[in-house]
C-alpha positions, 0 to 999 in steps of 0.5 A: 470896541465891538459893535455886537451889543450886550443885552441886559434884561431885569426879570426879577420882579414880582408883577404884584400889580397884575395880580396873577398867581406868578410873576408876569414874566412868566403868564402865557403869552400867544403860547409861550411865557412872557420872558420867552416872547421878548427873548425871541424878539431880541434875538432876531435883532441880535442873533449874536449878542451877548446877554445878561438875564437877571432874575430871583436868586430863588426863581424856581420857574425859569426853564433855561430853554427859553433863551435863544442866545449862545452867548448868555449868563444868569446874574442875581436880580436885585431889590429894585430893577436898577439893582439888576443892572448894576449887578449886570454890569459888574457880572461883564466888568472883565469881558465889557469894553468901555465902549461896548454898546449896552442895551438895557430891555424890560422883560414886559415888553415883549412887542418891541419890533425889530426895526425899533431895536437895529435903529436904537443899535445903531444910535448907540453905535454912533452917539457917545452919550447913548439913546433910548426908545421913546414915543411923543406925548399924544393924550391931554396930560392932566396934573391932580391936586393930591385929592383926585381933581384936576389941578391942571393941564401940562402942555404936551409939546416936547413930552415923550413916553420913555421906552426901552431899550436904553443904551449907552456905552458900557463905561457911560452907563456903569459910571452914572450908576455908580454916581447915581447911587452915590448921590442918592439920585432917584433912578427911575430908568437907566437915561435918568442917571446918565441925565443926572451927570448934565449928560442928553441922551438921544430920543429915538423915535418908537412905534406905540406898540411896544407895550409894556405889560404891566396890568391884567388887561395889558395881557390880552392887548399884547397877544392882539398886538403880536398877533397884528405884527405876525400878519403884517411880517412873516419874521415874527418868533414862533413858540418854542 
């Protein structure tokens, strides 16, 4: 087993809800593109890892200067995220250890710190059944009825905000997949398939800060969170 982790980033998607001009991995971000940011950002937790970067057979945009690592490869996105991953997967299959550590990252999530990534790493090292970032509930959670009125309020005890990276051993994690798929198990994040084999994979405690840029404004909130991280650190990545 090698503790040096793989990193798989799904970045074929098209971001139709921010309703740009361009995926939204490729708006600016505080002078570089998106992908660029969260690709800077994982590469000072993991300068030596070896990563996986799926985008659009068809992308036209991606400038392979972005990327940071020395070790990566290109792998085909596919229709929905998961399908990237699995594509990922089978793109290391000769290279991957059952073992290895797999970190799974959105794209759009370009202010992860590097603290939350060693001790997500570190987690995966240790626990066989993996970890994932996550942040406990703080707002009232509300259920609708269907019609736009409030049917109820959830208690939040014990509720977290998923977050990525997830990882799992690489064995682990090809094979829920593959059961997932098999089953016709809904796969909304990679945990919910290793969930759906009886398995828990551990809860690491996040900052609430690592946005994941999904709507026009979560633009700007990010460059003001990269922005605070930056002089509260001198590690933060520079536009290249």
């Amino acid at each position: 087993m090698s503790e040096t982790p793989w990193l798989v980033v799904p970045a074929a998607g098209q971001g139709r809800r921010m309703g740009a001009d361009r995926p939204k991995q490729y708006l600016p971000l505080a002078g570089a593109p998106v992908l660029a940011r969260t690709l800077q950002r994982l590469h000072l937790a993991f300068p030596r890892a070896r990563l996986c970067l799926c985008l659009d057979p068809e992308d036209g945009r991606f400038d392979p200067a972005w990327v940071p690592f020395a070790d990566w490869r290109r792998v085909p996105g596919g229709a929905e995220r998961v399908d990237s991953v699995v594509n990922a997967l089978m793109a290391i299959a000769g290279d991957a250890a059952d073992e290895d550590p797999v970190l799974v990252h959105d794209v759009a999530r370009p202010c992860v710190t590097v603290d939350d990534l060693r001790r997500l790493h570190a987690a995966v090292v240790e626990d066989p059944v993996g970890a994932l970032l996550a942040a406990p509930v703080a707002d009232t959670m509300k259920r609708d009825d269907g019609a736009g009125r409030v049917r109820g309020t959830e208690p939040r005890a014990g509720l977290w905000h998923a977050q990525t990276p997830q990882g799992f051993p690489y064995g682990l994690l090809r094979r829920a997949l593959a059961a997932a798929a098999e089953h016709g198990v809904a796969v909304t994040d990679e945990a919910s398939a290793v969930e759906a084999l009886g398995m828990a994979p551990r809860l690491i405690g996040a900052r609430r800060d690592n946005l994941k840029i999904t709507h026009p404004e979560d633009l700007a909130l990010a460059e003001l969170i990269l922005a605070a991280q930056a002089a509260a650190s001198s590690h933060d990545p520079k536009p290249r």
